[in-house]
Structures are given as C-alpha cells and as structure tokens.
C-alpha positions as CSV (number, residue, x, y, z in Angstrom):
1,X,-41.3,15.3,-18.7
2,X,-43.3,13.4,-15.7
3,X,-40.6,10.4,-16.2
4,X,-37.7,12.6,-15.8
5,X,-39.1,14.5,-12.8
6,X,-39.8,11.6,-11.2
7,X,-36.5,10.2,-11.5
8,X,-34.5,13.1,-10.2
9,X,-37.1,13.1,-7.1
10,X,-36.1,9.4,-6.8
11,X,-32.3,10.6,-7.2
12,X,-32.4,13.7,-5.3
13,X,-33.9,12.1,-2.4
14,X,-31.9,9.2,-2.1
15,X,-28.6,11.7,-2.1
16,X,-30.3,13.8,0.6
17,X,-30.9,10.6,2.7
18,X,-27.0,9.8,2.4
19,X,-25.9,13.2,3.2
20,X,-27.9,12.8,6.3
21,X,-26.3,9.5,6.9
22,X,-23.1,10.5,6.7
23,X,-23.2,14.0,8.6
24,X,-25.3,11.9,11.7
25,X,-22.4,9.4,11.7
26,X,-19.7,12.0,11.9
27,X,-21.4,13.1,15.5
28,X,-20.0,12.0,19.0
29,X,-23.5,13.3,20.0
30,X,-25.2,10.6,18.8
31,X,-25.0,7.4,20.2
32,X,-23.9,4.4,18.5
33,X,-27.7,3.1,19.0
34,X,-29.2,6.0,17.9
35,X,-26.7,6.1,14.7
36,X,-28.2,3.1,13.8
37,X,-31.5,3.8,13.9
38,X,-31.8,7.1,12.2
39,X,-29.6,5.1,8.9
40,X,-32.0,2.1,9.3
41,X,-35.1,5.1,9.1
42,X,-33.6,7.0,5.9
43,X,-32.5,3.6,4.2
44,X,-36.0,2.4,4.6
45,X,-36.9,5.6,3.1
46,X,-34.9,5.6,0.1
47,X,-36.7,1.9,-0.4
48,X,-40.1,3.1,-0.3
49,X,-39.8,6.6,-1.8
50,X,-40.6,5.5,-5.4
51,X,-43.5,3.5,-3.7
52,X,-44.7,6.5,-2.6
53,X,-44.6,8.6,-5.4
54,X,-46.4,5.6,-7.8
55,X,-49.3,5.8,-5.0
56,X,-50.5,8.8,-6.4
57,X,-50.4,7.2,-10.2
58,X,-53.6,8.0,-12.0
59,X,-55.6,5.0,-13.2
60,X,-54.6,6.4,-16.9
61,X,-51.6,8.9,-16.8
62,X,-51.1,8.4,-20.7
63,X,-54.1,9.7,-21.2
64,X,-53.8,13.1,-18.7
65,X,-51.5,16.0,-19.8
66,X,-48.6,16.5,-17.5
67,X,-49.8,19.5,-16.2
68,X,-52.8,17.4,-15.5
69,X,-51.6,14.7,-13.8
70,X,-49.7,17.4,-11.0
71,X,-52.6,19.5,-10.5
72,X,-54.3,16.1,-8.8
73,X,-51.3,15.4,-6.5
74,X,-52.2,16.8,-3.3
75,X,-49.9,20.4,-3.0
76,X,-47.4,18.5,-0.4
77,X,-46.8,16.2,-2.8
78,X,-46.2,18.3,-5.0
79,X,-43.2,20.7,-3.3
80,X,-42.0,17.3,-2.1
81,X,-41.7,16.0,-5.7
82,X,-40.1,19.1,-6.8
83,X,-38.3,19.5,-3.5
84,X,-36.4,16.3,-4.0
85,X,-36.0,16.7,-8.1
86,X,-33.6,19.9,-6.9
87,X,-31.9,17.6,-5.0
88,X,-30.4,16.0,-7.8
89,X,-27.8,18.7,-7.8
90,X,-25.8,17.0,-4.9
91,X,-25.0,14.1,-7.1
92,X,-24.4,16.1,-9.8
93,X,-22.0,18.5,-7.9
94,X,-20.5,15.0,-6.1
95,X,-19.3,13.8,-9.9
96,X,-18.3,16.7,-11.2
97,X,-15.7,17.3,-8.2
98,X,-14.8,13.2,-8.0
99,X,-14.2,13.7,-11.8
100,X,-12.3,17.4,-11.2
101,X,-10.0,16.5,-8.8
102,X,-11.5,13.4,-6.4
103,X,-10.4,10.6,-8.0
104,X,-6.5,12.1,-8.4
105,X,-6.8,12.7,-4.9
106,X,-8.4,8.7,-4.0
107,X,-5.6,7.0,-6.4
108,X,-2.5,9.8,-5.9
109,X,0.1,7.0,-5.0
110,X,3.4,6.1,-6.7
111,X,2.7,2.2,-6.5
112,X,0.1,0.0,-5.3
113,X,1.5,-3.4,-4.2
114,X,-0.9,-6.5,-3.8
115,X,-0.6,-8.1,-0.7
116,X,-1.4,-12.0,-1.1
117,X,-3.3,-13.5,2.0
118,X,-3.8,-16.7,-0.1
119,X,-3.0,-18.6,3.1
120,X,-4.7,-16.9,4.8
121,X,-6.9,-19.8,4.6
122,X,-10.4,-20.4,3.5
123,X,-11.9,-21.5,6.7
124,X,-13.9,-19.3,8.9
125,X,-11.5,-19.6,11.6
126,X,-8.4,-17.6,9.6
127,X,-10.4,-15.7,7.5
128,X,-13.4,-14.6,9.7
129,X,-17.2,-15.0,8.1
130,X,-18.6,-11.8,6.3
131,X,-21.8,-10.7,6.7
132,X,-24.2,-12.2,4.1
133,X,-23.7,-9.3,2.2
134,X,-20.2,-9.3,1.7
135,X,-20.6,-13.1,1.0
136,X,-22.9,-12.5,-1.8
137,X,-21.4,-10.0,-4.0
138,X,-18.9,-11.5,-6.5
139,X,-16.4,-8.5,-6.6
140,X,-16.0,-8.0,-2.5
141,X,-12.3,-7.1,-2.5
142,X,-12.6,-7.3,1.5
143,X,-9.5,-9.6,1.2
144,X,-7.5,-7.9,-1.0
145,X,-5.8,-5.9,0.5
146,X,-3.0,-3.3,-1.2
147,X,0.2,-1.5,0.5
148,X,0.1,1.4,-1.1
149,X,3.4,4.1,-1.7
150,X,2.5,7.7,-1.5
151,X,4.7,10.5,-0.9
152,X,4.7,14.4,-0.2
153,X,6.9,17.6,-0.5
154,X,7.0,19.7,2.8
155,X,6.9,23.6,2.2
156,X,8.0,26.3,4.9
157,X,10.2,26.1,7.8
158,X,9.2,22.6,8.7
159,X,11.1,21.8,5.6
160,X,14.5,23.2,6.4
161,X,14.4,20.6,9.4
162,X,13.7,17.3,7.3
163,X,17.2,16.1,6.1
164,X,17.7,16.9,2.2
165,X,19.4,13.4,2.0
166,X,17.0,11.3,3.7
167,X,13.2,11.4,3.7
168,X,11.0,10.6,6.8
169,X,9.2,7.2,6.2
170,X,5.6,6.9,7.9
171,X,3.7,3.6,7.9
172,X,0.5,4.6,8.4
173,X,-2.8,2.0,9.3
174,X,-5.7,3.1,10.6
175,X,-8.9,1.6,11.1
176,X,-8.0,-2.6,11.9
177,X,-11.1,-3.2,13.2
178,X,-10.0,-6.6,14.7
179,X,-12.5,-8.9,15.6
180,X,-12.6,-11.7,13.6
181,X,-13.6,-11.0,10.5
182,X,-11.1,-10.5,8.3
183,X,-9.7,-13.5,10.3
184,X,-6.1,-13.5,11.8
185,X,-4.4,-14.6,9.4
186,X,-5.7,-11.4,6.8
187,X,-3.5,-9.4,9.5
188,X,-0.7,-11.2,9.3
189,X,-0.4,-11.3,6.0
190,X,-0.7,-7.4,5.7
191,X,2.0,-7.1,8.6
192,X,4.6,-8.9,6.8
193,X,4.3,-6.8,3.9
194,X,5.1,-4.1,6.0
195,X,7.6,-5.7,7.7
196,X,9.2,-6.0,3.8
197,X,9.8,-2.3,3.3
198,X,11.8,0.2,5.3
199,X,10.2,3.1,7.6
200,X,11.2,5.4,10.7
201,X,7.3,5.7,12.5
202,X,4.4,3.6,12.2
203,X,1.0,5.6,12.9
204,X,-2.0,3.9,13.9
205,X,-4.9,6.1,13.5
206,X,-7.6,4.5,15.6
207,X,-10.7,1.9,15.2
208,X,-8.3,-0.8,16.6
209,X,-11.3,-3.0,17.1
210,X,-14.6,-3.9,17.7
211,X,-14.2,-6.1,20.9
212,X,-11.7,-5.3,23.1
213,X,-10.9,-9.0,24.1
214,X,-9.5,-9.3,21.6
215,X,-6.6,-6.8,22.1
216,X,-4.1,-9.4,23.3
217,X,-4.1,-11.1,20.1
218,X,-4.0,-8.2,18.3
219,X,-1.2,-6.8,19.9
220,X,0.6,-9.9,19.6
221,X,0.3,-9.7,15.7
222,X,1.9,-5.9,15.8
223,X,4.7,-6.9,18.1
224,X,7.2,-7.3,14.8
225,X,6.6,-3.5,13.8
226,X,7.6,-2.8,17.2
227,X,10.9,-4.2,16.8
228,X,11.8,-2.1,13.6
229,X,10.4,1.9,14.9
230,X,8.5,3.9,17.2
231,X,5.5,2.6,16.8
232,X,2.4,5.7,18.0
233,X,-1.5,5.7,18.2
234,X,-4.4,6.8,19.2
235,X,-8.2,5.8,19.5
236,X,-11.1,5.9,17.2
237,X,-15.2,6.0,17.9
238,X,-15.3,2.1,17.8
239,X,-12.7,1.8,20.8
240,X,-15.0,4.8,22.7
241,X,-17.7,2.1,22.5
242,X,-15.0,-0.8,23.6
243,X,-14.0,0.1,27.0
244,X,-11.3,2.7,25.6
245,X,-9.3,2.7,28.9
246,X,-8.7,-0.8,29.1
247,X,-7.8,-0.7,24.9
248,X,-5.4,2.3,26.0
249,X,-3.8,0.9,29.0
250,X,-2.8,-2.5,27.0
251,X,-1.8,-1.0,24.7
252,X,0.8,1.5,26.1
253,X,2.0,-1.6,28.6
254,X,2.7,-3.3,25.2
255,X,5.3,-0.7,24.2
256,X,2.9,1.7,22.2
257,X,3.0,5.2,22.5
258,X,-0.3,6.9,23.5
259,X,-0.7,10.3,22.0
260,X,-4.2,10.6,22.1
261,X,-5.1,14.7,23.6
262,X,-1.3,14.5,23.8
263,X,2.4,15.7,22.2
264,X,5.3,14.0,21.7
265,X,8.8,15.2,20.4
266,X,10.6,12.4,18.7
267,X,14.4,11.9,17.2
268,X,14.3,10.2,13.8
269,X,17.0,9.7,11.1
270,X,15.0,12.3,9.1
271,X,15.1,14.9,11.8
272,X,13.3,16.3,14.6
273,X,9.3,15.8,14.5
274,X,6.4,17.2,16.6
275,X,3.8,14.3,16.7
276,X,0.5,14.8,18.3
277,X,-2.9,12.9,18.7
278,X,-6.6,14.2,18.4
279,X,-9.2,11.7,19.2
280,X,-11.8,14.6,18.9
281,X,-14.8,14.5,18.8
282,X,-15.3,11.5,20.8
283,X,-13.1,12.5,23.5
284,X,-13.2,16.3,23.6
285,X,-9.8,17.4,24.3
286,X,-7.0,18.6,21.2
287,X,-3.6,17.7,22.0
288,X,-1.8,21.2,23.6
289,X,-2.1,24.8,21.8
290,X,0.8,24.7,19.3
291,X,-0.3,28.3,17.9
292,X,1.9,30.4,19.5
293,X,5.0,27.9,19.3
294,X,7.5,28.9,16.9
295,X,9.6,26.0,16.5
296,X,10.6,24.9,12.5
297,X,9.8,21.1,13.8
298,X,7.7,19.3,11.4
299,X,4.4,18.7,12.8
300,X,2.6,15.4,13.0
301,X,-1.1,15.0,13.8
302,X,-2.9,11.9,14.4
303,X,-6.5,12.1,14.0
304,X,-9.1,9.4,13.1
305,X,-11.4,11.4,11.3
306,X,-10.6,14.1,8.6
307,X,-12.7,16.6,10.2
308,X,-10.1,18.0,12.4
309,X,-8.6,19.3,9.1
310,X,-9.6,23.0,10.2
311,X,-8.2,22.2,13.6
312,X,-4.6,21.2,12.1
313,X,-4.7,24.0,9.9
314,X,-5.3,26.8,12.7
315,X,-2.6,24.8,15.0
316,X,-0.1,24.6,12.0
317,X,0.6,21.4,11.1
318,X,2.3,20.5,8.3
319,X,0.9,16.5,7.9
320,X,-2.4,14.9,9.3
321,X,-2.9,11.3,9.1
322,X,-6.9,10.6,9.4
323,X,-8.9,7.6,8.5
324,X,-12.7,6.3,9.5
325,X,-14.4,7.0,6.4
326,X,-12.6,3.6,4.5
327,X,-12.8,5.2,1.2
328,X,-16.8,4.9,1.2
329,X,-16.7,1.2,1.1
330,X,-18.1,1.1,-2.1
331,X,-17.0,3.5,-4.7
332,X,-19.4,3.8,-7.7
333,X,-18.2,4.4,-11.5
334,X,-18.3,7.9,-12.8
335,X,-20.0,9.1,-9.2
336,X,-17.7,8.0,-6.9
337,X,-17.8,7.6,-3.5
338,X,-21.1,7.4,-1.7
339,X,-20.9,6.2,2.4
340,X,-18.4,8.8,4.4
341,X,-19.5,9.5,7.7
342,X,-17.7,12.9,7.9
343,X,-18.7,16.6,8.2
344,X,-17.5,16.7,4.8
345,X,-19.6,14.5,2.8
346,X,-17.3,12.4,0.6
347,X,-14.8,15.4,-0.3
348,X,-12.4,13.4,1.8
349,X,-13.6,9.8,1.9
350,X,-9.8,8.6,1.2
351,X,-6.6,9.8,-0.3
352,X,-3.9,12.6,-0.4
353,X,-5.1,16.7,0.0
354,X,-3.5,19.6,0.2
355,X,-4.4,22.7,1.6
356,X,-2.1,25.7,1.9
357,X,1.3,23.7,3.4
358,X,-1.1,21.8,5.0
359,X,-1.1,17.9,3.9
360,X,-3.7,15.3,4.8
361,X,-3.7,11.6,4.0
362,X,-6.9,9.9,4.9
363,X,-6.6,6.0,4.8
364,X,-8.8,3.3,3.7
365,X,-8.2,1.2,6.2
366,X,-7.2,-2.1,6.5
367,X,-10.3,-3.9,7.9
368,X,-14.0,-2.7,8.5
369,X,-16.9,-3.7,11.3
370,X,-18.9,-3.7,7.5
371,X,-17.0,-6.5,4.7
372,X,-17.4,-5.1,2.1
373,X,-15.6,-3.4,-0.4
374,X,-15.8,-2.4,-4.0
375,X,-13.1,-0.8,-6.3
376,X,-12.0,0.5,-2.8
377,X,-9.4,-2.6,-1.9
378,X,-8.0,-2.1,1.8
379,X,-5.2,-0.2,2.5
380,X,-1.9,0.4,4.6
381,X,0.3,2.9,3.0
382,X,4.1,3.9,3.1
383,X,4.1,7.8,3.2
384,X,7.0,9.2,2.3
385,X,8.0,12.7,3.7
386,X,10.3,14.7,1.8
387,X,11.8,18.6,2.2
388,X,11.1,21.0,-1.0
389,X,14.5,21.4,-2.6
390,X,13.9,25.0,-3.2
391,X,13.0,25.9,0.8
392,X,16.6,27.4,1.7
393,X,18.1,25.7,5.1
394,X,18.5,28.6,6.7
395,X,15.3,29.8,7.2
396,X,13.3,30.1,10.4
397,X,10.4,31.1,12.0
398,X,6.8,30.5,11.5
C-alpha cells in the first residue's frame, strides 16, 4: 500500500509540475527570462521529489505497519504525500481524453506525405547542430519532416459563399523557427514539397525565428510560395522577443501580407474570404470587432496560439489556424502528449477540433528553438476547405 502511494505522489507531482509549466508558458506576463527559470525550478523539482520522499525512509520499513511508518512522517509530509497521490488524477483524466478523442484529433488527416531532406546534407552547416539532447536520442524525428493533407466541411452561411465546385486550398506553416538548426537546406526541402501541390493562400502562423538576422535568408527561401498565392502572416512570442518591428517591416517589404491586430478581404477561386490576424496575448490588440458584421464571408483567423479559440468563437469565425504548442514535442504511448504551453493544457497540443461551426487546426510546426521530436514528426499541412452539400445557396444572414 506504502509502494503504490508513493508512486502516485511521485506521478501526481510530476503532472502538477507540468501543468504549471505549461500554463506559465502560455503568459505574455511573464518574461521569457522568468519562463525559464520557474521550468528550470519545477523540473528540478520533479528530479528531487522522490529524493525527498525516501528521506523520511525508516531504518526498517519492512518491519513497521503502514499505518506506522505514516504516523512518524512529520503531518506536512504527510498532506503533501497525499496531496500529490490525488494528483494522479490529471494523468489519468489526460489518457482517458488522448484515448477518447485526442489522438483522432492529433492524426485526423487524409494522407501524410514524407518529405525527404536527404540532401539536406549531414554537415552542420545545412543541417544545423541540435542540442545534445536531440543528438543523443536515437528516434529524434527533428528532420523528418511530413506534409500533411487535412480537410474540413464548412457549416452555415459561410458555406453558401465557398464555391460547390471548387474547395479553398490553405497551406498552412507555422512555427519555422529559423535560426540554424534545422539548417537551410531542411527548409528547402520542405518548401519544395509545397511547391509540388496546388493551393489558393499560404498562412504563416507566427514563430518565424529566433534571430532576426536571419530574416533575409529566410525570406529568400519563401520567395517561390510567393510566386504561386497570396501569401499572409503574422507574429508569434519568439519574434516579440526578436525585435518584431524590424521582423514585420521586412517582411511586408518582401511582398507578405501583415495581418497581425488586422483584416483583410481577399478574392480567391473559391470565393470571397474574411482573413484576420491575432497575435494576442503578446501584442494585446484582436483584429477589428466582427460581432455585429453580418456578411456570409467565410472567416479566417490567424492566431499563433490556440487560446484565442474563445475569442474566434464570440467573433464568429468559421476556421482558426493556431500553432506554438508543436504537438508537445514528445508525445508519449498510451498518455499522449505532455509539453503544451497553452491555457489549455495539452487538449489542443496539435491537430483538427471542432467546436459548434467553429473549426481549429493547430499545427506542429515545422522547426522548433528545442530539436527534438518524438512520434510527433514536423509538420506543414494542406487544408482543404470545402462547403457542406446540404447548406442551401440561398441562405443568408448570420
């Protein structure tokens, strides 16, 4: 009985320690610095919590009934060991919901394509130098990237304004993270995949990079999406710490279109959209009140983080593409996800959700300030957005 309390206080205290990590990280009113620290303090924590539990071993706990052996731990130890055995519930609940409905929702895609960065090089120079980390574990798949197919069926008037003959095509990236590692040549290889399939809008959801010298180059590596559609972003809490006005302003000289606390109205063989960009909370300013507006256009949003899914919903959106949480990095068997610094935990570390008419994809991302990944490949995904057959083409009104 002592062994199996013990353990859930050892589990239930580690999964309080990562719900704290990832609600802290979801904060713009944190800084970066003080992210770091307060993940460094609870990781150190879940490290020497079974340390400090076996500090109050007694010299012979066979020998002691279990009743026993509590009534000499001193009565904080106690609650705390009891505290944290409780705590075991948030893993618990985690699994049951990853195996419920999460892990549809992670792998809802049509096709998953492999995209081959075999020449990509092996030299740090192309292919950037993980962290020692990501260099030691045998099954990184931080350079294995997929291009993944998804697609969704639009309910309510914005439906009667998507052509029933031809489907909007998104290609949505988020979270590049370009700064050398994955190397250039890892970007490359994942553009021309893109550049191999057929879409209307590409949608870059933020987290462009971690050093904003190297913007040029980046840029230069996009410039063939730019020659095939209207190519839309915004920026992500990694940029607010990259001089974001100088990421912004070379961007949108480069031909991008900044929509970042803004609208934009847009023409594409599909139909009339609404797109719109939320770089809350990092900058604190929504793109317009769309509330009140009772035009049938389908309605975009660009977030970076999923937790402006209440914010889409109230404004009426019909699709929100969000990424930052990179699928959790690592993604555990029969648990799931464990790393997503969101509001919400891991309910939406990555994948397809729908809520009401309300659709969200949340990306994995294609690179990562942190390389590694595990049964969580990198991502850049070709979302397809079709009209429900059975919405009638006359209807209006919202």
């Amino acid at each position: 009985m002592i062994v199996i309390v013990v353990v859930l206080s050892i589990i239930g205290h580690t999964a309080f320690c990562v719900e704290l990590i990832n609600r802290t990280h979801a904060t713009a009113r944190l800084t970066h610095h003080t992210q770091k620290i307060i993940r460094n303090v609870l990781l150190l924590q879940i490290l020497v919590w079974p340390f400090f539990l076996a500090a109050f071993r007694t010299p012979a706990p066979s020998l002691l009934p279990a009743a026993e052996w509590l009534q000499q731990l001193p009565a904080m130890v106690q609650q705390l060991l009891y505290g944290t055995a409780l705590l075991a519930l948030i893993p618990l609940h985690h699994t049951w919901r990853w195996q419920r409905r999460g892990k549809r929702q992670f792998l809802a895609a049509v096709a998953s394509l492999p995209i081959s960065t075999e020449h990509a090089g092996t030299t740090p120079d192309l292919r950037g130098t993980p962290g020692l980390l990501g260099r030691a574990f045998p099954w990184n798949e931080i350079w294995s990237p997929v291009l993944t197919l998804k697609s969704i069926v639009v309910t309510g008037p914005a439906a009667a304004t998507i052509s029933p003959d031809r489907a909007l095509r998104i290609l949505h990236l988020s979270d590049l993270h370009f700064d050398g590692t994955p190397g250039p040549e890892y970007y490359r290889s994942v553009i021309e995949a893109c550049l191999q399939q057929e879409f209307d809008l590409v949608a870059l959801t933020g987290d462009l990079t971690d050093r904003h010298d190297q913007i040029p180059h980046l840029i230069e590596l996009l410039r063939p999406l730019q020659d095939r559609a209207p190519c839309l972003f915004i920026l992500g809490n990694h940029d607010w710490r990259n001089e974001p006005q100088a990421i912004r302003a070379s961007m949108q000289h480069a031909g991008w279109v900044d929509v970042g606390g803004k609208q934009r109205r847009l023409q594409t063989p599909a139909g009339p959209i609404l797109v719109a960009g939320s770089e809350f909370p990092w900058m604190p300013q929504h793109p317009p009140d769309l509330s009140a507006d009772d035009n049938d256009t389908l309605r975009l949003l660009l977030t970076h983080t999923p937790d402006d899914l209440s914010f889409a919903s109230r404004q009426g959106f019909d699709v929100v593409l969000a990424g930052h949480t990179h699928g959790g990095h690592v993604v555990l068997p029969v648990l799931g996800p464990v790393f997503s610094p969101s509001r919400y935990g891991v309910r939406f570390a990555a994948g397809l959700f729908q809520t009401g008419q309300l659709w969200m994809h949340v990306s994995r991302g294609v690179g990562g300030m942190h390389s590694l990944r595990w049964r969580c490949p990198p991502e850049v995904t070709l979302l397809t957005v079709a009209p429900d057959s059975r919405v009638s083409r006359g209807h209006t009104g919202r």
